[in-house]
MIDOSE-1310 file (N, C-alpha, C; in nm, 2 decimals, decimal comma, always signed):
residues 104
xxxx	+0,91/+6,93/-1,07/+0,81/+6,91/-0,98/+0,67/+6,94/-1,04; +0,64/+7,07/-1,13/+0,55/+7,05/-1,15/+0,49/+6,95/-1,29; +0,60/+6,90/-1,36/+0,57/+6,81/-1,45/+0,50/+6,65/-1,40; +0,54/+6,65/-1,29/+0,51/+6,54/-1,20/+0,38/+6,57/-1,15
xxxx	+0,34/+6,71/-1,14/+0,20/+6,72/-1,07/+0,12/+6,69/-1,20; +0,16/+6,74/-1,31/+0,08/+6,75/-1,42/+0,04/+6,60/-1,46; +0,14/+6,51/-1,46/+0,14/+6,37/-1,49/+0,02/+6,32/-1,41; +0,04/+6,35/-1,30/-0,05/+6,25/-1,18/-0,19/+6,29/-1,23
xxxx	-0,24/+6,49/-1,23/-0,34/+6,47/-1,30/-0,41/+6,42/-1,44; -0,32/+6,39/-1,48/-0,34/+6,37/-1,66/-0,32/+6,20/-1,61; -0,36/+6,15/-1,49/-0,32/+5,96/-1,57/-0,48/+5,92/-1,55; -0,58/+5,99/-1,51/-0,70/+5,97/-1,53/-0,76/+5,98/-1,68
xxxx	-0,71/+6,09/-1,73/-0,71/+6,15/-1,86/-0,71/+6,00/-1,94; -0,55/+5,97/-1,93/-0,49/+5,82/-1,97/-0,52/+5,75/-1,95; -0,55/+5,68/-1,84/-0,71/+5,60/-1,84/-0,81/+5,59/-1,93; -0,90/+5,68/-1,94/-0,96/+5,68/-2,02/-0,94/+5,63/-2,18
xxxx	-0,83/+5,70/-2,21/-0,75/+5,67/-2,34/-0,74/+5,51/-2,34; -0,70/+5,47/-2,23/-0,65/+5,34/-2,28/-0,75/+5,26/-2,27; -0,87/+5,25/-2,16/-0,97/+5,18/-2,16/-1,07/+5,17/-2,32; -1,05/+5,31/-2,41/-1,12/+5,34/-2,52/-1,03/+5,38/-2,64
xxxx	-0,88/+5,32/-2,64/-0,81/+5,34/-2,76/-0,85/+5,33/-2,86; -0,94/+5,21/-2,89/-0,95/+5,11/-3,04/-1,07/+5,23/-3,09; -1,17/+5,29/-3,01/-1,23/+5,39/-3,04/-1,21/+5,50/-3,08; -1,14/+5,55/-2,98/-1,09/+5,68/-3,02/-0,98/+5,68/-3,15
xxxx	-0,90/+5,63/-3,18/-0,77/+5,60/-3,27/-0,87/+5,61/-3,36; -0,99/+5,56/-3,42/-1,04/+5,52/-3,58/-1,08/+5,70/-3,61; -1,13/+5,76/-3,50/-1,20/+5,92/-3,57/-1,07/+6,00/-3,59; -1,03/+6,02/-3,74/-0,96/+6,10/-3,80/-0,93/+6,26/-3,73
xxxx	-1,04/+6,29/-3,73/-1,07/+6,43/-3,71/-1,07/+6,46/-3,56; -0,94/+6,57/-3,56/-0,88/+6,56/-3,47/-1,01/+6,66/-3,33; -1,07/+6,74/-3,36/-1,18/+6,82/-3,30/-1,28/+6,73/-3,24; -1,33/+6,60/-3,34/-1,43/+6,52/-3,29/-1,33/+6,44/-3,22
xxxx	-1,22/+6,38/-3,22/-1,14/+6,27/-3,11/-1,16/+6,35/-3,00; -1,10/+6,48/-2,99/-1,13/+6,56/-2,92/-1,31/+6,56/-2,76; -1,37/+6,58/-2,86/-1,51/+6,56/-2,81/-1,53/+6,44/-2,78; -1,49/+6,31/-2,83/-1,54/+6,23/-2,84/-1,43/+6,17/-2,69
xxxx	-1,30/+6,21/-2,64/-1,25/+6,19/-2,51/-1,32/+6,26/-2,41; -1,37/+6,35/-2,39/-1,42/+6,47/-2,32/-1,56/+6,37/-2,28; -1,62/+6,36/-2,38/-1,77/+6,24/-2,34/-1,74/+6,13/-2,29; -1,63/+6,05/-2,33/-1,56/+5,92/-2,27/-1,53/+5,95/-2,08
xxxx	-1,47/+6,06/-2,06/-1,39/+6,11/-1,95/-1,56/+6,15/-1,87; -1,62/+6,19/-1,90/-1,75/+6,20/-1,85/-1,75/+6,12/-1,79; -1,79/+6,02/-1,90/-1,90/+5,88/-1,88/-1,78/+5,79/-1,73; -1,68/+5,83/-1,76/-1,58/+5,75/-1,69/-1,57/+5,78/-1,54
xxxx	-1,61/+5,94/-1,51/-1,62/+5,99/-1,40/-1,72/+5,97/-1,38; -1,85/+5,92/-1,38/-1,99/+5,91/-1,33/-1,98/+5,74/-1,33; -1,95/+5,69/-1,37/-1,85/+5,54/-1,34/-1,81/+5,52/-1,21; -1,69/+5,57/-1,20/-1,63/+5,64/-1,07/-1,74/+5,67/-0,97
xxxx	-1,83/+5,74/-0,96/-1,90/+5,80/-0,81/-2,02/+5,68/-0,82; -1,99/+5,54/-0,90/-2,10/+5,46/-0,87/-2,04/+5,36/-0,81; -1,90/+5,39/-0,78/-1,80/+5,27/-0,78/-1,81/+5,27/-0,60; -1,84/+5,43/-0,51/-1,80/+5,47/-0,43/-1,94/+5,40/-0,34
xxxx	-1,88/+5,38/-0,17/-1,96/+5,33/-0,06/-2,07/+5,46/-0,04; -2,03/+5,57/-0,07/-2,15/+5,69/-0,01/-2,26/+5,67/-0,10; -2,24/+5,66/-0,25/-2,33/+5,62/-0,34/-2,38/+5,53/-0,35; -2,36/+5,37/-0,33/-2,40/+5,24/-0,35/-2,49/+5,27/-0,18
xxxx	-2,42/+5,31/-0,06/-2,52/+5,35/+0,01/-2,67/+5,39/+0,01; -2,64/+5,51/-0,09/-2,76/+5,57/-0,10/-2,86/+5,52/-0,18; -2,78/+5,39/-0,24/-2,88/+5,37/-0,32/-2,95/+5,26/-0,28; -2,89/+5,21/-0,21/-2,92/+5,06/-0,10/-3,03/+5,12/-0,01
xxxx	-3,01/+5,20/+0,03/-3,08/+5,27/+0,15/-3,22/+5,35/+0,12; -3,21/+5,41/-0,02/-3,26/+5,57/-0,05/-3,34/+5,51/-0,16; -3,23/+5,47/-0,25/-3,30/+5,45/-0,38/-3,23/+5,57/-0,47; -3,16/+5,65/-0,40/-3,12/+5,81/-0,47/-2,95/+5,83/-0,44
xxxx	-2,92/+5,90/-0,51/-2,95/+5,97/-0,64/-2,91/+5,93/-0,74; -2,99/+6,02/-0,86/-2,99/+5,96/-0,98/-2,82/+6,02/-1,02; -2,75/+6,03/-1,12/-2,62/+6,01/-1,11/-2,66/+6,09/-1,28; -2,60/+6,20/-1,33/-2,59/+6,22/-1,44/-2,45/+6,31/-1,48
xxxx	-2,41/+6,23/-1,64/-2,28/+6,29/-1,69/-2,31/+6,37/-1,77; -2,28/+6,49/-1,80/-2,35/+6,64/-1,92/-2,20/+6,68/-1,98; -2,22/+6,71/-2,05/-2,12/+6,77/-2,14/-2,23/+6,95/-2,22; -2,15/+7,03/-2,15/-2,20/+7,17/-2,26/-2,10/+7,16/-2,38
xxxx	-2,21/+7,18/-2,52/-2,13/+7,19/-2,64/-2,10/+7,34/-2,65; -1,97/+7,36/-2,67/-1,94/+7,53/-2,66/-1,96/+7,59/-2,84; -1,96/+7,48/-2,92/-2,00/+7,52/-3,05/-2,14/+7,52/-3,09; -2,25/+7,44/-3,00/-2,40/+7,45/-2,99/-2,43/+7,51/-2,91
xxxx	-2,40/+7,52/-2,78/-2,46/+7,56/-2,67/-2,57/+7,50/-2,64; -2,57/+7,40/-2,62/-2,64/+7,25/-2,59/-2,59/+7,16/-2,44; -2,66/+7,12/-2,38/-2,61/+7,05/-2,28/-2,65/+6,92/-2,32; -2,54/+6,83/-2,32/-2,54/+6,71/-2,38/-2,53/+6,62/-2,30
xxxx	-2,65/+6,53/-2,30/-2,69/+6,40/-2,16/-2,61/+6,30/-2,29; -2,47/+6,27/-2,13/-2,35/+6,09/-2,19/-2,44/+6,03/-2,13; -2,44/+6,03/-2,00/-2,47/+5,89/-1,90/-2,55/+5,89/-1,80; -2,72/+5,86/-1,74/-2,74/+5,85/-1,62/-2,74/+5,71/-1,55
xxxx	-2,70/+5,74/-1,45/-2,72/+5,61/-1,35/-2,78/+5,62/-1,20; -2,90/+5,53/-1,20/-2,97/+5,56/-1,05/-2,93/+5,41/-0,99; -3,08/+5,36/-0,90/-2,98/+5,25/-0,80/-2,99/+5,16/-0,91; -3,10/+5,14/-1,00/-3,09/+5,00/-1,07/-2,94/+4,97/-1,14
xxxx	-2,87/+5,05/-1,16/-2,71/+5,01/-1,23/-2,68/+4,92/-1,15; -2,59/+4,84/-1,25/-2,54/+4,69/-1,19/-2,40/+4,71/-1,16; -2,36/+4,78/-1,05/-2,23/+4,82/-1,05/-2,14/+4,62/-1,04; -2,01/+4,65/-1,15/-1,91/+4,57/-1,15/-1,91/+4,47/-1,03
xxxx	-1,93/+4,37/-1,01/-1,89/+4,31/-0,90/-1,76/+4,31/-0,82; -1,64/+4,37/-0,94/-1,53/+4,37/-0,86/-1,59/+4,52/-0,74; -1,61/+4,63/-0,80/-1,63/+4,73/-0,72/-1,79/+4,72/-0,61; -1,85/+4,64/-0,64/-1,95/+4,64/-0,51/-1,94/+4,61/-0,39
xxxx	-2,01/+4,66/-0,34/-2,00/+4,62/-0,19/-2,13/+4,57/-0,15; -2,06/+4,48/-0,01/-2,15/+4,37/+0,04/-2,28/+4,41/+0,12; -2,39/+4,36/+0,15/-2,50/+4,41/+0,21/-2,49/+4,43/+0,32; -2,45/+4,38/+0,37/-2,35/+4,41/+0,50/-2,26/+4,56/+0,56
xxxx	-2,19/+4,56/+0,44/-2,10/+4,68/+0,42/-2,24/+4,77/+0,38; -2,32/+4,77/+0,30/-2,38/+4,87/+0,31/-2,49/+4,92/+0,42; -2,51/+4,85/+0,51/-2,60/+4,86/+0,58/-2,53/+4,89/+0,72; -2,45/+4,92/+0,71/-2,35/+4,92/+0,81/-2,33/+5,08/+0,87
C-alpha cells in the first residue's frame, strides 16, 4: 500500500523526466542532474498553475498574478529565479480556456 502511494506521488516527478530525458541523460554528474530535475520540476509546476481556470481567470479579468518558480540553493544560499509567468503567457491551446469560460 504504501509503495503505491509512493508511486502515485513520484509519477509527477516522472513526468518531468520524461518530458526532459534527452536533457537530463547528457549531464554526467550526478549532483548537477540532480539540480538540474529540481529546476525542471519547478518550471513544470508553475506550468501547471497556468494551465488552471482560477489563474487564466485572473488573468483574463485582473491581469494578476504574476506566477514565479524559485529554487533556494542550499550549497549557495541563493534564491534562484526558473520561471515567471504573468497574463501575457501564451498558455498551450490545448490547455486554454474559452472567453466564454473565462468570463463566466
Amino acid at each position: 500500500m504504501v509503495l503505491m502511494a509512493l508511486n502515485k506521488w513520484l509519477r509527477n516527478i516522472k513526468d518531468v523526466y520524461r518530458f526532459h530525458r534527452e536533457e537530463v541523460d547528457v549531464i554526467k554528474d550526478e549532483q548537477l542532474r540532480l539540480n538540474k530535475m529540481i529546476e525542471l520540476n519547478v518550471q513544470e509546476q508553475v506550468m501547471n498553475l497556468a494551465k488552471t481556470s482560477i489563474i487564466q481567470k485572473a488573468w483574463h479579468k485582473r491581469k494578476g498574478p504574476q506566477l514565479h518558480g524559485w529554487v533556494y540553493g542550499l550549497n549557495d544560499g541563493i534564491l534562484h529565479d526558473i520561471i515567471d509567468l504573468d497574463y501575457t503567457f501564451e498558455v498551450d491551446p490545448i490547455y486554454r480556456f474559452t472567453t466564454n469560460e473565462l468570463e463566466a
